[in-house]
C-alpha positions, 0 to 999 in steps of 0.5 A: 257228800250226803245231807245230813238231814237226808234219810239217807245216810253214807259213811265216808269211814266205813263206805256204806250208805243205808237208805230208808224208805217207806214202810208199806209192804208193796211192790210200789214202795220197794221200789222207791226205797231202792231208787232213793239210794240209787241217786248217790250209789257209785259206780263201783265194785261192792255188796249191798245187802236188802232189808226189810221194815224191821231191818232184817237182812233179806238178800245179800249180793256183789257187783262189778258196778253197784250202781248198775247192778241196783238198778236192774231192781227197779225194773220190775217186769224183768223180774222173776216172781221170786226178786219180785217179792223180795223188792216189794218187801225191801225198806232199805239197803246198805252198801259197802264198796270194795277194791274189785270184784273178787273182795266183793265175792268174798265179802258177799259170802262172809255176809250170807253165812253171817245172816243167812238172807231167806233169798239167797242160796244157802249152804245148809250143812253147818258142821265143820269139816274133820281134819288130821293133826299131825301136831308139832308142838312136842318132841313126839308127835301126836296124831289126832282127829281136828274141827274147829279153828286151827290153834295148834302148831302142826300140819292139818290134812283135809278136809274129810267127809266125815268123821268116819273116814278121819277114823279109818284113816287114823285106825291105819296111821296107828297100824303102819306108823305106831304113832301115839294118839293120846293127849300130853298129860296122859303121855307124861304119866306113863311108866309103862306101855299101854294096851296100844303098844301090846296090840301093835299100835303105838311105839310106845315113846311115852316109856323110851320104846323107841329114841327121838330119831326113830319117831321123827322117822315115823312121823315122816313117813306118815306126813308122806302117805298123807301127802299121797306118797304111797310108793315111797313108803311101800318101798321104803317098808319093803327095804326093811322088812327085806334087811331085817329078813337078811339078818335074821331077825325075824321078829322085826321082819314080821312086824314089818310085815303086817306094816305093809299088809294093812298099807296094801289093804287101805290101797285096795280098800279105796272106792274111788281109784284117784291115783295119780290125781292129786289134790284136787275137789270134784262137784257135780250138781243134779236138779230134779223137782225143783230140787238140787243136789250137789255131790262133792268127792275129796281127792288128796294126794290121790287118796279118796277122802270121802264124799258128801252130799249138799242139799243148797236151800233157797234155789228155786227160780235159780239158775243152777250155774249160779247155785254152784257159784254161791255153794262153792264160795259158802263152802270154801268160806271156812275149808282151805280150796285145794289148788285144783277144783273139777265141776261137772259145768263151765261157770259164767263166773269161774274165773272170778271165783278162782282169783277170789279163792286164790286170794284167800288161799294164798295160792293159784286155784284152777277151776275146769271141767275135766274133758278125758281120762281119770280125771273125767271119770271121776267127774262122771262118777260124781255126777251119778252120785248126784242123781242117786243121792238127789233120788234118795232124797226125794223119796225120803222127802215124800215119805216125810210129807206123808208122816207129817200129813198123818201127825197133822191128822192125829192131832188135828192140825191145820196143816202138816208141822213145819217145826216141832219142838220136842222137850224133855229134863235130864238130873240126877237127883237134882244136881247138873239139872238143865232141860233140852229143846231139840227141832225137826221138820220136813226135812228132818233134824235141825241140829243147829237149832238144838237148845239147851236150858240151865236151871238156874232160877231160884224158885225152881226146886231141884229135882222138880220135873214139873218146876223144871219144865216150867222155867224152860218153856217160860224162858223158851216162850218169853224169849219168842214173844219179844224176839218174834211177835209177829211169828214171821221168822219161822221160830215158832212151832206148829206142834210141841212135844213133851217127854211126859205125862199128863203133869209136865202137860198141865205144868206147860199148858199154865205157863203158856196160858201166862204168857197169853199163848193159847195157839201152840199144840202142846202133846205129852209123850209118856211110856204105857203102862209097861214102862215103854216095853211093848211099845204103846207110847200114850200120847195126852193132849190139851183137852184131855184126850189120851192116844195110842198107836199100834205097836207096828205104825210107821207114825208111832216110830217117828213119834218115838224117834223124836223123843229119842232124840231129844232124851239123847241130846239132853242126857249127852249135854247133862253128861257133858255138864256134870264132866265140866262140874267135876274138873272145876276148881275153886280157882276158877272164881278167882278173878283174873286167873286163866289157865296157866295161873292155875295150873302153876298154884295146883302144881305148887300147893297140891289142891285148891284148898291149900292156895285158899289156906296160903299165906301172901308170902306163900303165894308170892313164892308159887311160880310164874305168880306175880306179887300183883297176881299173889295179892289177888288171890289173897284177898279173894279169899280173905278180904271178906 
């Protein structure tokens, strides 16, 4: 047990323990807060997680025996400069025992996705991967592109690299399977085929073209082809295309036949030949520059199903085994592994992390290097996609840096932007009014740290481009000051860019000087004097200048990708609000109705207005409406 007048503290519920220490940002004092929890650490498997004076997370990792572990801390002059300075700025840690050695992987990659430590590897693509859902929650089933949580009943195959190739794939699926794709409530609506049928694409099931047995056929045969039975369907196609040649209906044979041509051209078409493979994830990593890649194919039933490249951030000092561990413990935190994974080294910890993906999968996972034949092949072909892809993506870095040097020069920063904020307001006529915030840095676009802004407060008029502006930058900014004070986190921008003119400028520039924040380089972006037709953007700054660009200038199209950016991010989510605006309900205020509820009193009463005019009696009548349920609605809209 711990003392209780301790600074330390373990919880016998939870088992984590977290001990303070000193508060001095030195080498000396990490080192005593590290050894202080040493004294009573167990040795056991587990995480512990480092943190700074302000409690932030700064390294999460596992052990095998955590005491062991911790202690090889203490040891300084064994240390890399990079854990050196992460031990001289830790003040506490907390530790949270496990099982064994896999749950404590497993946990640790949970944590980093969590807090996203500055000192650990971080896998930085944050978008979820497509899948296709063949759903079976109605009698004909719907095929359709999924990210996300997986709600539906059905089956989901995946992952894709991309958007791209679940269209591609999708595109086929309507061409050989004439499955449907479009939602419930639309199929429920039809009284005739739509243009999909036309078009030979859809068997058009909504208006009885084709008898539940029949599409369940085609459902089947599609879940063959995407489990990479491909043969079979071609000779099953074959078979009929034959028969109805035979009996002379020539029609069907010819419909059959475009059936296997587009099935011949997706084989053919394929740019990576897996056949014979089957499910299986192929990594390979490449380092150059102190900078890593990791190429990653996707191979399902032996169809190629895209790749992508992987820029893992945080790797310097880093061994390169150890980067691949934590990506692919990161990446297959949210993606199903396949039961086969191929990477291009033997890893020190594969056989670990095989028993952690195994018991999070529910299946065996195998993870080798592939020494001969297709399989090999396909791992070399990764590999030179690493090196090429890790290529472009040097080059493009230094033709970032160079772009950033100039936008320093042109408006006389101290050193190239490592975050820029671009703003702009997007209304119409006032109504769905909200301001959007998008970022970009030296590695381009950072998509999760988009914002947007809802106007909401009551002085700023609608319509009011300048009041607009200043309730998001006064919100943005307050919001920075009391969350980062001490601008340590990297949340703070080195250059602000307004779509605007010279009066969004000083609308800002007033709000800032508010909020005693005069360090902030504010540039408002407005057209020239034809409207942005010639390309002569003009650029005002905070004492007064205005500039322009030549018209062929590499700076200004950057400038002006920029604020398009962000005009496309904010008129996207403007679209987006004004959609949800136009579907609301008077429903939605009453307290205690979802969905369901909902849809039962529209689809008794007709309109929202009628529910609001219903007598209790009525209410009580509508179905699926308990007397409970009727009795709050009532007073809702009466008890007032």
């Amino acid at each position: 047990m711990s003392d209780p007048n301790s600074p330390n503290r373990f919880n016998e519920e939870t088992a984590t323990y977290t001990v303070r220490g000193a508060e001095t940002p030195d080498l000396e004092a990490g080192v005593a807060a590290i050894r202080n929890v040493l004294q009573t650490l167990p040795i056991r498997p587990g995480v512990y997680r480092m943190q700074d004076a302000r409690g932030d997370v700064l390294y999460v990792g596992k052990a095998r025996a955590l005491k062991n572990r911790v202690t090889n801390y203490t040891q300084v002059t064994r240390l890399s400069k990079r854990l050196q300075r992460m031990v001289a700025q830790t003040r506490s840690m907390t530790i949270v025992t496990t099982n064994n050695e896999a749950e404590a992987l497993l946990l640790e990659a949970q944590l980093i996705k969590r807090y996203r430590p500055p000192y650990n590897v971080l896998l930085r693509d944050d978008k979820s991967f497509p899948f296709i859902l063949l759903r079976q929650d109605h009698d004909f089933a719907r095929v359709q592109l999924h990210r996300g949580a997986r709600r539906y009943k059905g089956d989901y195959f995946g992952p894709f690299a991309g958007a791209g190739q679940v269209r591609q794939t999708l595109n086929a699926l309507q061409k050989l399977f004439l499955l449907r794709s479009c939602t419930d409530s639309f199929f429920a609506t039809r009284d005739r085929p739509c243009l999909l049928y036309q078009i030979r694409r859809c068997s058009a099931p909504c208006v009885g073209r084709i008898d539940t047995e029949g599409y369940a056929e085609l459902v089947g045969d599609a879940r063959n082809f995407l489990q990479g039975k491909k043969t079979q369907v071609q000779a099953k196609l074959g078979e009929q295309m034959q028969a109805a040649a035979e009996n002379l209906d020539f029609e069907l044979a010819a419909i059959l036949r475009d059936r296997l041509k587009a099935l011949t051209f997706i084989q053919g078409s394929q740019a990576i030949n897996a056949e014979g493979v089957g499910d299986v994830d192929i990594f390979a990593l490449a380092c150059k520059s102190g900078t890593m890649g990791i190429q990653a194919f996707f191979i399902r039933g032996g169809q190629n199903w895209g790749h992508r490249s992987f820029f893992p951030a945080h790797t310097n000092e880093v061994p390169e085994d150890e980067v691949l561990t934590q990506f692919l413990m990161q990446f297959y935190e949210e993606v199903p592994p396949p039961k086969t994974i191929f990477v291009d080294r033997n890893l020190e910890e594969a056989k670990l992390l095989s028993e952690a993906l195994a018991e999070r999968s529910g299946h065996r996972v195998a993870i080798g290097v592939p020494q001969r034949g297709p399989r090999r092949r396909l791992l070399e072909q990764a590999q030179r996609n690493a090196v090429e892809a890790l290529d472009r993506r040097l080059a493009e870095s230094t033709t970032q840096a160079k772009l950033l040097a100039e936008v320093a020069d042109l408006f006389d920063l101290p050193e190239s932007p490592q975050r820029i904020e671009v703003y702009d307001n997007s209304h119409i006529q006032g109504t769905n009014a909200l301001g959007a915030m998008v970022v970009a840095g030296p590695e381009g676009f950072r998509k999760n740290q988009y914002r947007k802004f809802n106007i909401k407060r009551p002085e700023t008029i609608a319509g009011d481009d300048y009041g607009m502006m200043r309730e998001v930058f006064g919100r943005r900014f307050a919001r920075a000051q009391s969350e980062d004070p001490d601008r340590t986190q990297g949340e703070w921008p080195d250059l602000v860019l307004i779509d605007g003119g010279r009066g969004q400028l000083n609308a800002v520039k007033g709000v800032l000087e508010d909020l005693g924040i005069e360090d902030v380089c504010l540039v408002g972006v407005a057209k020239g004097p034809h409207h942005g037709r010639d390309g002569r953007e003009v650029f005002h700054l905070m004492d007064g200048r205005e500039l322009t660009l030549p018209v062929n200038s590499p700076l200004l199209f950057y400038l002006q990708r920029l604020r398009d950016e962000v005009h496309r991010f904010a008129i996207g989510a403007h679209r987006d609000k004004r959609a949800k605006a136009i579907g609301a309900s008077p429903l939605d205020e009453v307290p205690g109705i979802g969905p369901a509820r909902k849809k039962a009193l529209l689809m008794h009463f007709g309109t929202g207005r009628a529910v609001r005019n219903a007598s209790l009696e009525d209410l009580k009548k509508a179905p699926g409406v308990s007397a409970a349920v009727a009795q709050q609605v009532y007073d809702f809209y009466h008890a007032r």
